[in-house]
C-alpha positions in Angstrom: 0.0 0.0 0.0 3.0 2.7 0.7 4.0 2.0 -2.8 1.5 3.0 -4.2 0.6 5.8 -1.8 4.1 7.1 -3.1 4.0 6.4 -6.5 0.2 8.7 -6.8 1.3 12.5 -6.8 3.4 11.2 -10.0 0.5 9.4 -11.1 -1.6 12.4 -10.9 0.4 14.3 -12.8 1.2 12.3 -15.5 -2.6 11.9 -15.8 -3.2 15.5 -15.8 -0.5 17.0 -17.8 0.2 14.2 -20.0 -2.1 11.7 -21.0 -5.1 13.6 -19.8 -4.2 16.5 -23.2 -3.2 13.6 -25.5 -6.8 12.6 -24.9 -8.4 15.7 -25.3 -6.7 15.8 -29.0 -7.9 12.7 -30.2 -11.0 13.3 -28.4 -11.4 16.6 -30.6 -10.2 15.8 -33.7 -13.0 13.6 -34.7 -15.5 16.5 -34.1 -16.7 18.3 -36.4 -16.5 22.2 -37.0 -17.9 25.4 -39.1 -16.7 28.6 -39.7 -18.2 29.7 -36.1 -18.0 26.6 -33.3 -17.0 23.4 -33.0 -19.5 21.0 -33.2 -18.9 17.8 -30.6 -19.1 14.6 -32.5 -18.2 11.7 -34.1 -17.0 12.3 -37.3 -14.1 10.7 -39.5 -14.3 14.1 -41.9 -10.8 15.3 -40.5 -8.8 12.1 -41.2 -10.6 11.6 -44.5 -9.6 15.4 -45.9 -6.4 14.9 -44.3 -5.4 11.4 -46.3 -7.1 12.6 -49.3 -5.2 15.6 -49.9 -1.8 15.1 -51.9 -0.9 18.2 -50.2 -0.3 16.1 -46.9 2.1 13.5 -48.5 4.6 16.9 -49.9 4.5 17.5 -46.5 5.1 14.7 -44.6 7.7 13.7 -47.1 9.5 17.5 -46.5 9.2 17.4 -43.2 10.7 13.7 -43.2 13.3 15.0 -45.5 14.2 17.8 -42.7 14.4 15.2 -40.0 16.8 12.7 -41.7 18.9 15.3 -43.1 18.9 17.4 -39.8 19.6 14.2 -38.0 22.5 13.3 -39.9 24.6 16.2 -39.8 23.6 16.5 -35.9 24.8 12.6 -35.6 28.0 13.7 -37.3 28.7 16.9 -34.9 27.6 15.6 -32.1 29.3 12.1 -32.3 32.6 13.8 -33.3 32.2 16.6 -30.5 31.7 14.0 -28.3 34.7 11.8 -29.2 37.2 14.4 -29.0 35.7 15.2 -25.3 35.8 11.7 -24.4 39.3 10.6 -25.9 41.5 12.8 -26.8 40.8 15.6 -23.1 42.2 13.4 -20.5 42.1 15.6 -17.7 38.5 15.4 -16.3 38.6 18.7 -15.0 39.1 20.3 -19.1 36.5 17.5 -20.3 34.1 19.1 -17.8 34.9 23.0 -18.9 34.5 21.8 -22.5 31.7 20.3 -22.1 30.1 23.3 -20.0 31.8 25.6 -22.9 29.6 23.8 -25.5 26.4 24.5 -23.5 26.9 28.2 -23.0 24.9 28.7 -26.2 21.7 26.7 -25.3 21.6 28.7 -22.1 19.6 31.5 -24.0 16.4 31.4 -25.9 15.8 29.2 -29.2 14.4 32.6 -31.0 17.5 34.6 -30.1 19.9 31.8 -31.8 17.9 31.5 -34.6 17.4 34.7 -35.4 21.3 35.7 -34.9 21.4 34.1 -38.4 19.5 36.4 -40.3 22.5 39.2 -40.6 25.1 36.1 -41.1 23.5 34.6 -44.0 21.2 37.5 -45.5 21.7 39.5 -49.0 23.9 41.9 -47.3 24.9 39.6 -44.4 28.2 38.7 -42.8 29.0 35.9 -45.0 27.6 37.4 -48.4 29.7 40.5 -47.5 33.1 38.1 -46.9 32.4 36.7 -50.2 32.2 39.5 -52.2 34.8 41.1 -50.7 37.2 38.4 -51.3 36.5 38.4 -55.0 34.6 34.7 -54.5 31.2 35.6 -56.0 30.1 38.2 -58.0 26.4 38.4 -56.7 24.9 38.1 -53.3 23.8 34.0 -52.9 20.3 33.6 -52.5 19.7 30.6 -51.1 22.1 31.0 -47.7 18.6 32.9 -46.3 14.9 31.8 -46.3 15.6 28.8 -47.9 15.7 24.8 -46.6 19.7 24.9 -46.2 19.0 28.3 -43.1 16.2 25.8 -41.9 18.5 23.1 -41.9 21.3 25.0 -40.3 19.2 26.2 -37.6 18.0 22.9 -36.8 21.3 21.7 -36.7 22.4 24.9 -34.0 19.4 24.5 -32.4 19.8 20.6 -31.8 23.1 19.5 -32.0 23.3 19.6 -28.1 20.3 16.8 -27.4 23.3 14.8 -29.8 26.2 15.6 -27.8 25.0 15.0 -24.1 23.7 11.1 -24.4 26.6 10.1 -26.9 29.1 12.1 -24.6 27.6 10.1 -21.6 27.7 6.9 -23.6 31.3 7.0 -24.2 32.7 8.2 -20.4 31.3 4.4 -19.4 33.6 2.6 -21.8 36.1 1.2 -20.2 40.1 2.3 -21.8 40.9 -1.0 -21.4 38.6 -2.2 -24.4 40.0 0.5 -26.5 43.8 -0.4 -25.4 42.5 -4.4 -26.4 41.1 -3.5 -29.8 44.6 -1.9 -30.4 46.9 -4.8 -29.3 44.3 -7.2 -31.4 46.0 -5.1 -34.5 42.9 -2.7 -35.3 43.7 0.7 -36.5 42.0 3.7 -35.5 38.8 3.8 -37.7 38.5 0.0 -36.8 38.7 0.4 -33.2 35.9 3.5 -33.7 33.6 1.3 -36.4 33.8 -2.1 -34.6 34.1 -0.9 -30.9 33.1 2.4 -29.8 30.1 3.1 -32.3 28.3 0.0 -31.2 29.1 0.5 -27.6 28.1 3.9 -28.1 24.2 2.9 -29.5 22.3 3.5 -26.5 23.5 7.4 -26.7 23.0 7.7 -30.3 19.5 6.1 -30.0 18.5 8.8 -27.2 20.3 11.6 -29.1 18.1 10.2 -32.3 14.8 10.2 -30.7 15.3 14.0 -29.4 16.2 15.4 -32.7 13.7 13.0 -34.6 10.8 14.4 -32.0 12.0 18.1 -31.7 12.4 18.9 -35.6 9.4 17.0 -36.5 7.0 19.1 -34.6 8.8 22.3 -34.7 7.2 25.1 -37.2 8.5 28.5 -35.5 11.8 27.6 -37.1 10.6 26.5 -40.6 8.6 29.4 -40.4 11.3 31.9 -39.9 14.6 30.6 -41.4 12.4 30.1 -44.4 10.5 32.9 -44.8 7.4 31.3 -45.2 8.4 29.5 -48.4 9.0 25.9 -46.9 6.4 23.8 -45.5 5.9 21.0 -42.5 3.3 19.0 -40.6 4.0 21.5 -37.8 3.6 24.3 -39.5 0.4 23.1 -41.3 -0.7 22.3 -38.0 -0.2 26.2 -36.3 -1.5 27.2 -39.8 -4.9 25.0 -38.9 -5.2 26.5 -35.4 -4.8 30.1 -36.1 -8.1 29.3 -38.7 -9.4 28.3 -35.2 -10.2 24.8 -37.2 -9.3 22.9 -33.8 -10.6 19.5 -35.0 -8.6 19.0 -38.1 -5.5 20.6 -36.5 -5.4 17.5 -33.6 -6.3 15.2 -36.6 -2.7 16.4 -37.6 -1.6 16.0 -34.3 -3.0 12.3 -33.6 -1.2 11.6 -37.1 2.1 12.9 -36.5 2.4 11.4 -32.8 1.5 7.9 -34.4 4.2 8.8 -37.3 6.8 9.9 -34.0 5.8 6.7 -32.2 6.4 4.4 -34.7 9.9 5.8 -35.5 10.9 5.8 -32.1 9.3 2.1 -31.7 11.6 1.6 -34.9 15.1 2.6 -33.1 13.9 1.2 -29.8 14.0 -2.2 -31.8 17.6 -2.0 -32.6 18.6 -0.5 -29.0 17.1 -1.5 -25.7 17.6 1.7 -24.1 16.2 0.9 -20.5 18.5 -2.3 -20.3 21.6 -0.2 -21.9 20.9 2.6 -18.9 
């Protein structure tokens, strides 16, 4: 009985602030609506428009394209950044101040960071400026602002960091000695790294995975602003839905993309037992 005395508050809250809203959202988005109210009932209209429409398979598919390609260069960064902190600083004391160095920049706000990129890569920006002045180009580039490569690169500064801390983390558990085996066995440096710290390094990469997979998938504010409104996503469809005030069709887009989340995390949880690997 104390158990579960103790275990309640945390039950509560889960309840309230977690499952209780997920409800609420598939509760809603089989209403039905009109220009004025929403209308409580049972209705499949929402899913029907929403698999019907070719428009929601570009954008699923550009939104997917986003993820994996954010994902990637984040997996590169971040497994790199994290190698370097956890093999090649061997005082503790500097892997620590690195480490802290590294999180400086998340300390302020998402919007700040992303919008510091707007005079580095714009017509007249920083970099545009560097280049011309250099003799480089002989036009401003276009497509360094409001385009999919400043969404991608603000993904990638935005994100990077949920990469680095779980891969990081991974790697201070592996003991030297398996590293100081692989290289008496006769493996050279990128077989020692392939065959022996990137598989002992899966649960991190897994984690790292599902926080970029999750955080770029639903995010609009920065597809919306690095792109100028000229690049399109399930999240930004969605926040496009619920400034219409067409509540029901926007949590049909929510019910759909948290199935879509689930099922790639389900994916990667195949290949990595993370609560075993912790």
């Amino acid at each position: 009985m104390t158990r579960y005395l103790q275990i309640t508050p945390l039950l509560l809250v889960l309840i309230l602030f977690f499952i209780g809203p997920i409800i609420v959202i598939g509760v809603v988005s089989f209403w039905d609506y009109n220009a004025f109210s929403l209308i409580p009932d049972f209705v499949l209209t929402n899913y029907e428009e929403l698999f019907s429409s070719g428009v929601t398979y570009t954008i699923y598919l550009k939104t997917l394209k986003f993820t994996l390609v954010t994902w990637l260069v984040t997996f590169l960064v971040g497994f790199t950044v994290a190698y370097f902190l956890a093999f090649h600083v061997q005082s503790l004391t500097w892997q620590m101040a690195l480490f802290l160095i590294c999180t400086i920049p998340f300390l302020t706000s998402n919007i700040i960071r992303m919008i510091a990129w707007i005079p580095v890569l714009g017509r007249h920006g920083l970099v545009n400026e560097t280049l011309l002045g250099m003799g480089l180009i002989d036009k401003p580039l276009e497509w360094l602002l409001y385009s999919d490569f400043a969404v991608v690169l603000a993904f990638v500064h935005l994100y990077t960091l949920f990469m680095v801390v779980p891969i990081f983390n991974t790697m201070m558990r592996i003991d030297k000695s398996i590293i100081e085996a692989a290289y008496d066995a006769g493996a050279n440096g990128w077989q020692t790294l392939i065959y022996v710290v990137l598989p002992l390094c899966k649960s991190g990469i897994a984690i790292g995975s599902i926080f970029v997979i999750t955080l770029v998938m639903g995010d609009f504010v920065t597809i919306q602003t690095m792109s100028g409104g000229q690049s399109a996503s399930v999240g930004v469809a969605m926040n496009n839905k619920r400034a219409l005030l067409q509540y029901p069709a926007a949590a049909a887009d929510a019910v759909v993309l948290l199935i879509t989340v689930l099922i790639i995390v389900a994916v990667l949880m195949r290949f990595v037992n993370i609560r075993k690997e912790l």
